[in-house]
N, C-alpha and C positions, 0 to 999 in steps of 0.2 A: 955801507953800514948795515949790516945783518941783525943786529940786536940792539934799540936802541936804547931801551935802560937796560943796565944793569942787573940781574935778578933780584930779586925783593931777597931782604934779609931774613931768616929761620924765625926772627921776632917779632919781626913785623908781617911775615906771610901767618902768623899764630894769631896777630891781632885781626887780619884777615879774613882769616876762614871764622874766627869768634864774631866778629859783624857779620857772615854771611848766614853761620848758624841760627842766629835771632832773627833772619828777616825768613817774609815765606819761601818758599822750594821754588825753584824754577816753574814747575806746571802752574803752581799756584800764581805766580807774577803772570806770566803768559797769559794765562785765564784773564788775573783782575785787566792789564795793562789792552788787551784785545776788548773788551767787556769797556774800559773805558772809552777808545775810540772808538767803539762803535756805538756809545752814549753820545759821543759828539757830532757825530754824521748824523743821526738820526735826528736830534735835535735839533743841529743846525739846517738838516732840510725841513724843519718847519718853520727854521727864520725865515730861510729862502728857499723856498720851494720847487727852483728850480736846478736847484745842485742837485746832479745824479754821479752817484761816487760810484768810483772804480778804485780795483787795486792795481798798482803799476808792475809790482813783482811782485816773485811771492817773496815768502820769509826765509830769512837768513841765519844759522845759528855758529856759533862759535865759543872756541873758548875766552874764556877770560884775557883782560890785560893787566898789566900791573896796577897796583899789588897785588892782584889776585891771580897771579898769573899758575901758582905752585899751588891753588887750589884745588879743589875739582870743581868748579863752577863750569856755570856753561851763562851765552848770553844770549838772545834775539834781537832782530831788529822786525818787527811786524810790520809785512806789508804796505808801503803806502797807500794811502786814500786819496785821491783827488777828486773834485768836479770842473771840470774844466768848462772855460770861457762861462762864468757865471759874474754877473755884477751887485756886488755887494757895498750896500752904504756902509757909512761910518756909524750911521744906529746899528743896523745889522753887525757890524763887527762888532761892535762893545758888544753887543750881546752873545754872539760865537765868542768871543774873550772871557765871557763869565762861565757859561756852556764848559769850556776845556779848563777853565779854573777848578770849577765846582766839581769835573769830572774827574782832574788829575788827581786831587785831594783826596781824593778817595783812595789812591792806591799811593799817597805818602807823595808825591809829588808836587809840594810848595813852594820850593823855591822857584823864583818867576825868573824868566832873564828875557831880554827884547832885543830884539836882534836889529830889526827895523821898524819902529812905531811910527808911520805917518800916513797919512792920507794916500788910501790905493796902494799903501806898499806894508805888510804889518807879519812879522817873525819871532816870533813868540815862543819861547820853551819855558816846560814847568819840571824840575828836577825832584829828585828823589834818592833815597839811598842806594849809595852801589852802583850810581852811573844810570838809575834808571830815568826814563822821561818821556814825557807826550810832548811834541810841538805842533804849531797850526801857525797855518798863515795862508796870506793872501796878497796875489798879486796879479788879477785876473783869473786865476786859476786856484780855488780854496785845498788848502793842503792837509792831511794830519799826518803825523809818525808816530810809531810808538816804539820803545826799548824798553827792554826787563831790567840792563843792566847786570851786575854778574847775580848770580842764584845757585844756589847749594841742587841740583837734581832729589828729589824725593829719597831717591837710594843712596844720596850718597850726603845725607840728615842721620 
């Protein structure tokens, strides 16, 4: 299977690129969404002061998927952050959980989803328009991501 949807229809790739139109440019998502996680790392090494982040890879960009496949958007996946082997309470989490809250908001990312909430184990994404999102977690090893989700490039606004 080479193609697994279908291409987007001529009026709905229209409704498309009009929601991508409205939202900011590519640079500008990259900027706030980098700008976010690394509100979060910094913060949360002041929960825990012994998280020292690293990035796993670097950044990834591409184009779009459906619907916005006949766009010209573009998307990233920002670097991972880790701190590895750190031990973090469940005070310290709630508070890293408000930290990537209060951070993701900012750049339109409220929708919450929890992937694993419980003790020692916690998966957490905050969504946003267009696929965008930060998640964090932890499970010995404190984690964040971050996506732009799809974005209009400046030049092509």
């Amino acid at each position: 299977m080479d193609q697994p949807y279908a291409p987007t229809p001529p009026s709905d790739t229209a409704k498309a690129v009009a929601e991508l139109k409205a939202l900011p440019t590519f640079e500008e998502t990259q900027a706030q969404v980098q700008a976010a996680v690394d509100e979060i790392a910094a913060a949360t090494s002041a929960v825990v002061p012994l998280a020292k982040w690293e990035n796993l890879h670097g950044a990834s960009t591409d184009i779009c998927e459906h619907p916005y496949e006949q766009s010209d958007g573009k998307r990233m996946f920002l670097p991972d952050r880790v701190a590895a082997n750190v031990a973090v309470s469940e005070a310290e989490w709630a508070q890293i959980f408000q930290i990537a809250k209060d951070a993701s908001a900012k750049v339109g990312a409220t929708e919450i989803q929890a992937m694993h909430d419980e003790p020692g184990y916690h998966d957490v994404g905050f969504y946003g328009p267009a696929g965008l999102f930060i998640k964090v977690g932890y499970q010995g090893n404190l984690g964040i991501s971050g996506y732009t989700g799809c974005r209009l490039p400046q030049a092509q606004k």
